[in-house]
FIGU-488143 format. One record per residue: residue in one letter; z, y, x of N, C-alpha, C in turn. Coordinates in steps of 0.02 Angstrom, whole numbers, padded with zeros to 5 digits, always signed. Layout:
! FIGU-488143
AZYXZYXZYX...
This chain:
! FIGU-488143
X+05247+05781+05211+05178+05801+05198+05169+05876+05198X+05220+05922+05202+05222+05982+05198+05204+06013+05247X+05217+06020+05296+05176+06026+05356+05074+06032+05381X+05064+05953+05349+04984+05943+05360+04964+06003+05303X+04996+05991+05249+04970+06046+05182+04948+06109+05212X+05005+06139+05254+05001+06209+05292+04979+06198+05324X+04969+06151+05376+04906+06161+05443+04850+06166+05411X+04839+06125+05360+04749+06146+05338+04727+06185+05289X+04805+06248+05271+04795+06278+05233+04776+06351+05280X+04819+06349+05340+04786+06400+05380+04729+06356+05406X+04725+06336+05435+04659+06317+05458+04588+06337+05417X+04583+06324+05345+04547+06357+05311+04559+06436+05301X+04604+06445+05308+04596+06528+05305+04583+06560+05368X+04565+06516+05421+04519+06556+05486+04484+06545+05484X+04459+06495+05451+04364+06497+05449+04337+06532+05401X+04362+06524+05332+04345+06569+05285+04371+06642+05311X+04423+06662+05349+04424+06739+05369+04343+06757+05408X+04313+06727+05461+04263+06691+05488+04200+06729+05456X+04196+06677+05390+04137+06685+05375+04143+06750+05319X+04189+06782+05305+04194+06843+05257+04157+06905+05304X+04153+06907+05386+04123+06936+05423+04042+06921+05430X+04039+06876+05419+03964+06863+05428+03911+06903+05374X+03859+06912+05398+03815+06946+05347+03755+06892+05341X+03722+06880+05271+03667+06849+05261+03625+06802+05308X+03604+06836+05329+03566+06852+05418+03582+06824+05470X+03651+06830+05479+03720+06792+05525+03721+06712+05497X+03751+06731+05421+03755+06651+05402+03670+06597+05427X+03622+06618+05443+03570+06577+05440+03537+06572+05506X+03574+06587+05549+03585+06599+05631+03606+06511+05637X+03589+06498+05694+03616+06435+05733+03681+06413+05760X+03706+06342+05728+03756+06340+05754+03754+06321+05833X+03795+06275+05836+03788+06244+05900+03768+06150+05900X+03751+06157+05843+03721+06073+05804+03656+06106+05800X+03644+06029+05834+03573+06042+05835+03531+06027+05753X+03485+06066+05769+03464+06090+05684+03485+06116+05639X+03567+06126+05627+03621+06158+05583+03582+06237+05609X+03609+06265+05536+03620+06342+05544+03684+06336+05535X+03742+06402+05549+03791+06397+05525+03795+06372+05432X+03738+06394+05404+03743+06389+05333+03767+06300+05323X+03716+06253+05353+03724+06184+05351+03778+06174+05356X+03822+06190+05423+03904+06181+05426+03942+06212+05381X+03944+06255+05342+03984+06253+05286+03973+06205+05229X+03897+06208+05233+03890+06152+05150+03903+06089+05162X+03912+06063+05215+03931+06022+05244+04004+05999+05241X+04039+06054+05273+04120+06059+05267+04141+06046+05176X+04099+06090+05159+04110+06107+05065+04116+06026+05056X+04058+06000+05073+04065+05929+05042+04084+05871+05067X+04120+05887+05130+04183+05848+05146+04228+05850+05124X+04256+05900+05110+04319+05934+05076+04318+05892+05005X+04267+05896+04957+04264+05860+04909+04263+05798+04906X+04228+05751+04955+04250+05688+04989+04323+05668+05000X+04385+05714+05023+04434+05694+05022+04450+05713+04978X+04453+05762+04922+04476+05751+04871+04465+05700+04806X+04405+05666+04826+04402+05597+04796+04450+05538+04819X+04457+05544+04886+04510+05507+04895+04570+05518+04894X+04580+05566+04864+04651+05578+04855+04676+05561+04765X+04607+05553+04731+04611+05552+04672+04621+05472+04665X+04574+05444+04691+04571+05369+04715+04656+05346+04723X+04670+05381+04762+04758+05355+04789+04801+05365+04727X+04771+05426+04707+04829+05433+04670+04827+05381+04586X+04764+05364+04566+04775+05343+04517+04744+05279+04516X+04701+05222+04583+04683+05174+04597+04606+05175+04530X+04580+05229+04527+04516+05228+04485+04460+05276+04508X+04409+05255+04523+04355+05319+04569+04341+05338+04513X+04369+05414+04510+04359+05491+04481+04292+05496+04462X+04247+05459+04500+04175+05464+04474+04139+05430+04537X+04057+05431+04505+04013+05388+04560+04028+05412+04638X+04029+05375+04677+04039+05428+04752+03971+05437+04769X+03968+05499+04813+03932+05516+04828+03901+05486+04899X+03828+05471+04905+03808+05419+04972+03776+05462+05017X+03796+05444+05098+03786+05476+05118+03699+05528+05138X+03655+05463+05113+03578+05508+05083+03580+05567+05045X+03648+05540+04984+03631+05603+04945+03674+05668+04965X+03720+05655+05017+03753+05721+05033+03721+05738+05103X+03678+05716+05133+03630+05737+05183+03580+05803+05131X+03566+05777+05078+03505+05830+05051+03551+05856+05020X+03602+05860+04999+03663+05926+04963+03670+05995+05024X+03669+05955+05093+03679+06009+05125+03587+06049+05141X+03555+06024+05158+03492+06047+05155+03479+06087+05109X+03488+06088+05040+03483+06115+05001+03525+06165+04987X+03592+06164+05005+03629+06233+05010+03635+06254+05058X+03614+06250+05115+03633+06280+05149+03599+06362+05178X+03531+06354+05130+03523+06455+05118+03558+06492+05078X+03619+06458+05043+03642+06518+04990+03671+06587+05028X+03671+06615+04992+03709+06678+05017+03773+06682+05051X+03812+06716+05139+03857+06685+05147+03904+06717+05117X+03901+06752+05066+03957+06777+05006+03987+06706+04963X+03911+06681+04935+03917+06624+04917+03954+06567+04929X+03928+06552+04999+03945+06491+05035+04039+06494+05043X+04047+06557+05072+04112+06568+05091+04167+06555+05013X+04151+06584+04986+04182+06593+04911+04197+06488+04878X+04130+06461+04903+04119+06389+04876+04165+06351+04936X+04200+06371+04980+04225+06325+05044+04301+06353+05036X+04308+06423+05000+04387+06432+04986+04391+06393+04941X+04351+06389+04866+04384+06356+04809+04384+06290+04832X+04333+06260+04858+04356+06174+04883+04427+06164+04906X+04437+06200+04959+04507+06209+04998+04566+06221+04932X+04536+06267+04893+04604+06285+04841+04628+06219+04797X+04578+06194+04788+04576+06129+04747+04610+06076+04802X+04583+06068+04847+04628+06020+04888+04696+06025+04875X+04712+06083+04911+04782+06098+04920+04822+06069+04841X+04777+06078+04814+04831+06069+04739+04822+06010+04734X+04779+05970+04738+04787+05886+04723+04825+05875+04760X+04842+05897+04849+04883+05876+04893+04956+05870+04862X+04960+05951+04848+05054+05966+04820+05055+05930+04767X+05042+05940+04733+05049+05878+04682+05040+05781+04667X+05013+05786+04727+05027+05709+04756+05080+05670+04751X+05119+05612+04704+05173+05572+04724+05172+05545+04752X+05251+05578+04797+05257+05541+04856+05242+05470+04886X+05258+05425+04823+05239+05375+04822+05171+05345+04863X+05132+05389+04845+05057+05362+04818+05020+05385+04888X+05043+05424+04954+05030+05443+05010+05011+05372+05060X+05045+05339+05042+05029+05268+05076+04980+05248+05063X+04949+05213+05007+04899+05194+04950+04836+05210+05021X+04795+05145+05046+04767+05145+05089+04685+05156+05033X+04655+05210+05066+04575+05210+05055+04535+05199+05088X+04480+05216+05053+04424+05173+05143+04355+05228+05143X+04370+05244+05182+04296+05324+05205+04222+05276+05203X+04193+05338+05189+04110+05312+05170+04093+05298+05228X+04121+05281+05304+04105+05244+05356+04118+05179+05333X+04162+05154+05283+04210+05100+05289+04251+05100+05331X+04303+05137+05334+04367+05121+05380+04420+05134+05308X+04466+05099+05315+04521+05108+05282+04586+05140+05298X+04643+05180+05302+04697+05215+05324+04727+05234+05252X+04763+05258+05282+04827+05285+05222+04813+05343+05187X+04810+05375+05123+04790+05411+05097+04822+05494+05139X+04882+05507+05174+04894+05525+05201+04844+05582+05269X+04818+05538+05296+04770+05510+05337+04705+05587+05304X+04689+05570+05259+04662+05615+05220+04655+05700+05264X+04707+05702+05254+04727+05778+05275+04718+05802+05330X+04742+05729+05378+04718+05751+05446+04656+05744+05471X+04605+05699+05421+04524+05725+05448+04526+05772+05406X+04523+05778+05388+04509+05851+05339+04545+05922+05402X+04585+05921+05426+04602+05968+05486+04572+05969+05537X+04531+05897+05559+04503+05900+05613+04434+05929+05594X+04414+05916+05552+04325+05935+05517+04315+06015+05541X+04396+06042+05492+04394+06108+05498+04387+06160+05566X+04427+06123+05595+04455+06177+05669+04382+06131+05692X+04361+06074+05695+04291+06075+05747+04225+06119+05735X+04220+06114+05653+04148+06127+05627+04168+06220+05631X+04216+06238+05641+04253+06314+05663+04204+06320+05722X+04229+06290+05783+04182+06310+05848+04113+06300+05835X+04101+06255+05806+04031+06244+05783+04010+06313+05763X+04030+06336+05738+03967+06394+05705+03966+06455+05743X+03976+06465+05814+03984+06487+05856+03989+06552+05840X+04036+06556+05814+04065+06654+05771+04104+06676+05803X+04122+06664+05865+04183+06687+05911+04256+06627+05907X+04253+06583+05887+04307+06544+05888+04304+06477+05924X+04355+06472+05980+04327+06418+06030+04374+06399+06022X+04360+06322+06091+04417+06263+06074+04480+06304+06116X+04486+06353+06168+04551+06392+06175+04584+06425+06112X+04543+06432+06047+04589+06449+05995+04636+06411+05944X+04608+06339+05966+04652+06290+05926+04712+06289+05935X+04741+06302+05862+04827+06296+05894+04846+06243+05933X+04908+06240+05960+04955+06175+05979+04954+06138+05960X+04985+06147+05905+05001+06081+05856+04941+06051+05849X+04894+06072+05845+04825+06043+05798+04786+05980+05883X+04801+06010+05929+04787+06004+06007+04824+05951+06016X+04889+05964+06002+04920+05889+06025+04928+05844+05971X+04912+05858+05905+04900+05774+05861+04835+05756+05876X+04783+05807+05882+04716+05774+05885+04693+05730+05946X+04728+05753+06019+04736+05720+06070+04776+05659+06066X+04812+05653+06025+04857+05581+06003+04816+05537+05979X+04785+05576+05932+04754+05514+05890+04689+05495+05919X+04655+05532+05951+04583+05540+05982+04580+05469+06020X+04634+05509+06059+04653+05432+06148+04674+05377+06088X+04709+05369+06050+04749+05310+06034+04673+05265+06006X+04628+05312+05985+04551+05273+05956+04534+05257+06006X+04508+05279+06065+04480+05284+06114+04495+05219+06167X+04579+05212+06163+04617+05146+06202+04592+05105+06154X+04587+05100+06093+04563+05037+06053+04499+05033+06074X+04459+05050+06098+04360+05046+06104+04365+05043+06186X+04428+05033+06198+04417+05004+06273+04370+05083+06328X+04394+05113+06318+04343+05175+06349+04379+05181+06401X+04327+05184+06448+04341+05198+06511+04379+05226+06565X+04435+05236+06554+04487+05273+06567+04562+05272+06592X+04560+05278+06646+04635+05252+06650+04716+05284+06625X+04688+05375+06633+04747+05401+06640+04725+05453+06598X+04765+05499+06571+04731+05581+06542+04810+05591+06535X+04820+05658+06546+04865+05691+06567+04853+05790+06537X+04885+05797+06503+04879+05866+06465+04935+05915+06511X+04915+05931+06548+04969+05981+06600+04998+06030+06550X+04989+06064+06500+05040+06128+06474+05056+06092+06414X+05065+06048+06384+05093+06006+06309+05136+05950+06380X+05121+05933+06420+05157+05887+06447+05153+05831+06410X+05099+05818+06405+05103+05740+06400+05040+05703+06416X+05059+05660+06413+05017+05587+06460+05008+05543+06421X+04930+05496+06435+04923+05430+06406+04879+05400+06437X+04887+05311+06443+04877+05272+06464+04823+05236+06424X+04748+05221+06455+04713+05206+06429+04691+05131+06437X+04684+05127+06517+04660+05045+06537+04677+05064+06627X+04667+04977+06628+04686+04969+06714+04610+05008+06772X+04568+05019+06720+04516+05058+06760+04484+05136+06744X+04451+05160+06767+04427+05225+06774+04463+05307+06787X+04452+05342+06779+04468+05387+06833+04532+05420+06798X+04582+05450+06816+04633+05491+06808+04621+05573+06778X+04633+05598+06723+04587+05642+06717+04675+05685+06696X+04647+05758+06731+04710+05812+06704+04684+05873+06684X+04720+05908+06653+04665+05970+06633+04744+06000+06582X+04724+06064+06543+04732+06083+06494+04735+06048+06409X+04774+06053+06368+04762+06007+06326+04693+06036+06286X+04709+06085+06297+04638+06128+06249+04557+06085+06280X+04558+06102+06360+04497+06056+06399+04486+05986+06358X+04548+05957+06371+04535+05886+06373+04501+05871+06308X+04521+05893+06259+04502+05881+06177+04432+05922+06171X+04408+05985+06194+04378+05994+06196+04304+05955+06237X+04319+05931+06294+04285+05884+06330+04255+05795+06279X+04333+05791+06255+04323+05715+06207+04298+05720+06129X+04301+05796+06103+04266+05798+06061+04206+05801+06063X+04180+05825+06118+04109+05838+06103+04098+05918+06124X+04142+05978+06128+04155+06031+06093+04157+06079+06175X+04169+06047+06233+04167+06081+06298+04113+06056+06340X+04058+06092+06368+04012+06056+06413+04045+06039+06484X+04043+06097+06501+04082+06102+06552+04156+06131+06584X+04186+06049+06536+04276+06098+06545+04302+06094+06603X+04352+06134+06621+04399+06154+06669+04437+06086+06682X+04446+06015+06710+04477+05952+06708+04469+05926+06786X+04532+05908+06804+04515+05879+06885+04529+05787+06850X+04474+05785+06886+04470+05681+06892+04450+05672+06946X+04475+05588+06967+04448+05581+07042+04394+05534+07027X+04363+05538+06986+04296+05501+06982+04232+05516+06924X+04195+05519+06941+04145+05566+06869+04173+05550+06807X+04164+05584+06754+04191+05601+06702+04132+05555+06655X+04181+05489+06598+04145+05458+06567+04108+05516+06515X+04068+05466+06461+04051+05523+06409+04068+05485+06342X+04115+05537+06330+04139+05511+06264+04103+05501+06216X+04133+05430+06166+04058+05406+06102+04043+05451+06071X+04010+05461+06017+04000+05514+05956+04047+05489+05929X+04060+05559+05871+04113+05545+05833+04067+05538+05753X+04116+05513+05703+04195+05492+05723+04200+05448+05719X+04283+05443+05741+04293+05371+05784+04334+05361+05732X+04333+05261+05716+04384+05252+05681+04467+05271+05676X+04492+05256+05630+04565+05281+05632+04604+05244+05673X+04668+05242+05709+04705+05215+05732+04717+05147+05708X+04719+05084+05767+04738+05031+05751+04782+05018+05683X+04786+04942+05659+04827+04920+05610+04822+04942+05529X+04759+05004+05507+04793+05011+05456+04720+04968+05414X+04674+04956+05436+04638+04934+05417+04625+04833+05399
């Protein structure tokens, strides 16, 4: 588990480096979501972040920490914060993060298995946790269009999210036969139909998130359009 801890411990410290640049003015600028200001995408992030740390509390002691929060009422949490000051905002998205990290490290080992179930209703391994919580970060990052694009996503973050993306994607039957990441070298097999697609791993994820309009990818047949996200978790755990 030591590993995911540090991927989303830097990961938050580039967005929060991010928004320590922004001025007032900046924070209430447009993301690239439609209707979001950047402000929305942090209060947003803020209260995802606290979302998994309910489920981590959940795992760890099989008792909800408190009422959960629905998704009506964290639709108007972000509306409502999302003019604070981005001194504010920034300061409220490190301490979420600080707090994570510590329920994380202090997690028994044990108790990483301990399956929960997201306010979509999907269920996965408490584990599991960390890695939406990494993906939220590095996406809702490009989102706020501050200079950080999907060519800045690390590797690592590029090739689990492309793992797990396709492995959803082959479960929902999507259209696809082949995808092929030319500089990670690797390949996956989707179905006996649709087009062969190769690119960059950065393109491809960028393209299937949502996150590239028009990426750099050779296919020999038009390019499906990937569902909205998000997509359930990987087969079996549910």
């Amino acid at each position: 588990m030591l590993d995911i801890i540090e991927e989303v411990t830097r990961s938050g410290a580039r967005i929060t480096a991010t928004l320590d640049a922004l001025t007032d003015l900046e924070m209430r600028a447009p993301s690239t979501l439609a209707g979001w200001t950047r402000g929305h995408v942090i209060t947003h992030l803020a209260r995802s972040i606290d979302a998994y740390g309910w489920l981590l509390a959940m795992a760890r002691t099989g008792i909800e920490p408190a009422p959960r929060t629905d998704a009506k009422s964290l639709a108007r949490t972000v509306r409502e914060g999302a003019d604070r000051p981005a001194a504010e905002l920034a300061t409220d998205l490190r301490s979420r993060l600080a707090h994570l990290a510590e329920d994380s490290t202090s997690m028994p080992v044990e108790r990483w298995d301990t399956l929960v179930t997201a306010l979509a209703g999907w269920r996965h391994p408490a584990w599991y946790t960390l890695h939406r919580c990494w993906r939220e970060l590095e996406t809702h990052h490009v989102d706020l269009n501050a200079g950080y694009r999907t060519t800045d996503w690390p590797s690592t973050y590029v090739t689990w999210a492309l793992d797990d993306t396709i492995t959803a994607l082959a479960a929902l039957d999507f259209p696809v036969a082949r995808v092929e990441a030319l500089d990670i070298g690797r390949s996956w097999t989707l179905s006996p139909t649709g087009p062969d697609i190769t690119g960059s791993g950065h393109a491809l994820l960028g393209w299937l998130s949502g996150r590239a309009l028009d990426p750099p990818l050779t296919s020999d047949r038009p390019l499906p359009v990937p569902p909205d996200r998000p997509l359930p978790p990987a087969p079996g755990w549910s």
